[in-house]
C-alpha positions in Angstrom: 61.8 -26.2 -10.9 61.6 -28.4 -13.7 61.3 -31.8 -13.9 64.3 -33.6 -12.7 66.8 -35.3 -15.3 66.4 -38.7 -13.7 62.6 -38.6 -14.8 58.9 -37.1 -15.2 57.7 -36.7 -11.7 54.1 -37.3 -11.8 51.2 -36.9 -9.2 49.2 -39.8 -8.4 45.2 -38.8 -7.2 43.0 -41.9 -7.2 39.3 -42.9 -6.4 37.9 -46.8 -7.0 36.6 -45.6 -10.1 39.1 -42.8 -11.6 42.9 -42.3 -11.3 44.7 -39.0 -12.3 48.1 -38.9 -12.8 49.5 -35.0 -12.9 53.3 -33.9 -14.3 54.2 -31.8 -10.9 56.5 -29.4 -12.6 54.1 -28.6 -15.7 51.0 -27.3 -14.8 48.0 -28.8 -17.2 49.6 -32.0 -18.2 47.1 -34.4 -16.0 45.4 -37.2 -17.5 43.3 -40.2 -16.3 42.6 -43.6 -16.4 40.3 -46.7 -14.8 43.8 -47.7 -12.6 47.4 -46.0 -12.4 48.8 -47.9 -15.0 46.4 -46.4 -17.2 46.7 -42.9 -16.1 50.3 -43.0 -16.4 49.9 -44.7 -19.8 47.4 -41.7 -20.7 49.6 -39.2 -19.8 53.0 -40.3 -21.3 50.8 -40.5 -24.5 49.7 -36.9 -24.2 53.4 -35.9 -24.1 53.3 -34.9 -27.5 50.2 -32.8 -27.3 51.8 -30.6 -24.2 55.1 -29.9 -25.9 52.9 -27.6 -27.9 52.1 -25.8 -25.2 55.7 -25.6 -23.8 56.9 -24.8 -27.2 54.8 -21.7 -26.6 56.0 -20.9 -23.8 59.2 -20.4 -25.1 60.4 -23.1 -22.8 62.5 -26.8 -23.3 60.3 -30.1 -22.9 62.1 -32.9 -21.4 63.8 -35.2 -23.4 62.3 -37.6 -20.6 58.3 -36.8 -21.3 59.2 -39.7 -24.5 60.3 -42.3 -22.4 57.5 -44.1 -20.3 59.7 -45.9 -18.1 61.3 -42.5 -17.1 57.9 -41.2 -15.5 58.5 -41.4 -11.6 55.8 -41.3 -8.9 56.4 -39.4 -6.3 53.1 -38.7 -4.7 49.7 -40.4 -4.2 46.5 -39.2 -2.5 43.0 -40.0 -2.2 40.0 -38.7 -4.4 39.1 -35.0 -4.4 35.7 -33.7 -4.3 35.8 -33.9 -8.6 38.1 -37.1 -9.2 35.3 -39.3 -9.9 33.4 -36.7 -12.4 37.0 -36.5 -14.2 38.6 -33.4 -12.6 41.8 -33.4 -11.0 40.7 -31.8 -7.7 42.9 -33.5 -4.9 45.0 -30.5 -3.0 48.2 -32.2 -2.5 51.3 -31.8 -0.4 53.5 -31.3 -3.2 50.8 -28.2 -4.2 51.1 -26.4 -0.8 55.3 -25.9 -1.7 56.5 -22.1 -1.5 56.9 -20.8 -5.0 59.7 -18.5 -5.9 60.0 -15.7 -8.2 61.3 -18.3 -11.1 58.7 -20.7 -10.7 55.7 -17.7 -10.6 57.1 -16.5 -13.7 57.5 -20.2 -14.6 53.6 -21.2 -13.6 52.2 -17.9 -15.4 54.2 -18.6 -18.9 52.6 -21.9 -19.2 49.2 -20.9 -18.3 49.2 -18.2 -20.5 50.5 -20.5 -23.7 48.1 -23.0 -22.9 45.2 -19.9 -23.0 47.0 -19.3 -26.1 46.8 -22.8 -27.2 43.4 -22.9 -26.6 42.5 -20.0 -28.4 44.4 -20.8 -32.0 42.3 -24.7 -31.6 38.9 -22.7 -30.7 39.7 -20.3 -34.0 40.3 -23.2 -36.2 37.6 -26.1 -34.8 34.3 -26.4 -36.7 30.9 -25.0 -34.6 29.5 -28.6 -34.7 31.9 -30.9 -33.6 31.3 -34.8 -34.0 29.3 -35.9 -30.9 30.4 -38.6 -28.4 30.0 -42.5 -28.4 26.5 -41.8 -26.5 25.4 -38.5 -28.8 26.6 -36.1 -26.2 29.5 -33.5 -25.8 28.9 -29.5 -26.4 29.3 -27.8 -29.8 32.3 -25.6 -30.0 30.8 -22.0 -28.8 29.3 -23.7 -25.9 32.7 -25.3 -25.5 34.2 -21.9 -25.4 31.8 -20.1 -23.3 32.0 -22.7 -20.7 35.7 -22.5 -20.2 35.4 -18.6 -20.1 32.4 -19.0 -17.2 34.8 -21.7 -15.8 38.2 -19.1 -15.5 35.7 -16.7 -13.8 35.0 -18.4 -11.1 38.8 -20.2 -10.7 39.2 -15.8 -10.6 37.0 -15.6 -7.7 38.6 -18.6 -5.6 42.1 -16.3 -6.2 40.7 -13.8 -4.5 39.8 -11.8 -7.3 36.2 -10.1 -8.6 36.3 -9.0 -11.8 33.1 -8.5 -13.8 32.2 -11.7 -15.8 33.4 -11.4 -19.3 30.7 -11.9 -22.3 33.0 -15.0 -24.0 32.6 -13.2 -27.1 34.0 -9.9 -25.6 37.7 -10.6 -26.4 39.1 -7.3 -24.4 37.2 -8.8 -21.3 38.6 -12.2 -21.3 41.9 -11.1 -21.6 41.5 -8.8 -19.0 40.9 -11.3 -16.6 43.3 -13.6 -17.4 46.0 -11.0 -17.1 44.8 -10.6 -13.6 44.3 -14.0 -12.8 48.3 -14.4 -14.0 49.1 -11.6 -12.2 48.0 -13.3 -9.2 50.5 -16.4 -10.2 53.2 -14.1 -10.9 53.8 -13.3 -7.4 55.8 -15.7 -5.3 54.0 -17.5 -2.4 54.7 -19.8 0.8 52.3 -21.9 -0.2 49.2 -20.9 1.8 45.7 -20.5 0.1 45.4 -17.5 -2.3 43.6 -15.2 -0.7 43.1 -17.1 2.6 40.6 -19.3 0.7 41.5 -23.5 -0.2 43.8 -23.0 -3.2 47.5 -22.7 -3.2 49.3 -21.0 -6.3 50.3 -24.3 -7.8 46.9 -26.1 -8.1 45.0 -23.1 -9.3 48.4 -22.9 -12.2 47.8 -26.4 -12.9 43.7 -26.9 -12.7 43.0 -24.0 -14.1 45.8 -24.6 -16.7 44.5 -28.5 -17.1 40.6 -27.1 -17.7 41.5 -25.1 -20.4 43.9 -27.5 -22.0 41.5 -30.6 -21.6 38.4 -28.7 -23.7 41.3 -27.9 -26.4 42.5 -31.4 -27.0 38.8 -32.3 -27.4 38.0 -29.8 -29.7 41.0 -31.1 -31.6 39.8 -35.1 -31.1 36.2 -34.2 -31.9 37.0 -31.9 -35.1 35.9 -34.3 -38.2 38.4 -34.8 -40.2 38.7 -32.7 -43.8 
């Protein structure tokens, strides 16, 4: 279910170096920071940015997400193996809840606006995009293919084994994200997909927060006209 009125519940995953802090109800709105304040800070200032996706999605954002004191943690863990590399990757309690029919259908409508989302940036960014403070940062086909390779393998830790699209083989990569949504669409108890280590809400919201993340880049390292 969504978010409830009193608040934004948020997710709290922290290393020394790198804290996450993850909206529970809607999968791909994680950012990070050097402490918790920070992380929280980064993702009530993203709000904005993800209301695109859930206005995609057909779906009401919280009159909440624009409130910074109405962000609630309700969970902290420890680092996962990816925290300190800057990817959300701590399987949390809160992750391992059953899903019902509503909140499958829920999880697979945002992950599909946010491919959505994705795509339209991708279409409209620049093939050189400006480079990083230290020169780095991949051009925007690389960008693209590396999400793609990314979703295939997220495919195979659902239990699925589709053929690897080509990224520029449009027909392929939407036939695996239909399956990988698919997957989502079903209700769960919670346990593993496919008896493997992740549960129907953190693939919605990893895979859903990889795609997003590259997207907002591409928009942040698109020169201006």
């Amino acid at each position: 279910m969504p978010s409830k009125a009193n608040g934004i519940e948020i997710s709290i995953e922290a290393s020394p170096k790198r804290t996450f802090a993850t909206a529970v109800d809607w999968p791909g709105w994680s950012r990070s920071g050097k402490t918790e304040d920070a992380a929280v800070d980064a993702l009530a200032a993203a709000a904005s940015r993800y209301a695109v996706v859930v206005k995609e999605a057909g779906m009401r954002f919280p009159a909440a997400a624009a409130d910074r004191d109405r962000y609630e943690i309700v969970e902290r863990t420890g680092a996962g193996s990816g925290t300190d590399f800057g990817v959300p990757s701590s399987i949390t309690d809160l992750d391992r809840r059953p899903v019902d029919a509503a909140d499958a259908r829920r999880h697979a409508r945002l992950l599909k606006a946010v491919w959505t989302v994705f795509d339209r940036v991708a279409s409209s960014a620049p093939a050189e995009l400006r480079k990083g403070p230290r020169g780095g940062g991949r051009d925007r086909d690389k960008m693209i293919a590396h999400v793609i390779e990314s979703e295939w393998y997220y495919a195979l830790e659902m239990g699925l084994r589709e053929k690897q699209p080509d990224p520029t083989d449009r027909a392929a990569v939407e036939a695996l994200r239909e399956a990988m949504l698919d997957v989502l669409r079903h209700p769960s108890d919670g346990s593993p997909l496919a008896g493997r280590k992740w549960p129907p809400r953190y693939a919605a919201r990893r895979i859903a927060w990889h795609a997003l993340d590259h997207a907002w880049e591409m928009e942040d390292r698109t020169e201006p006209a």
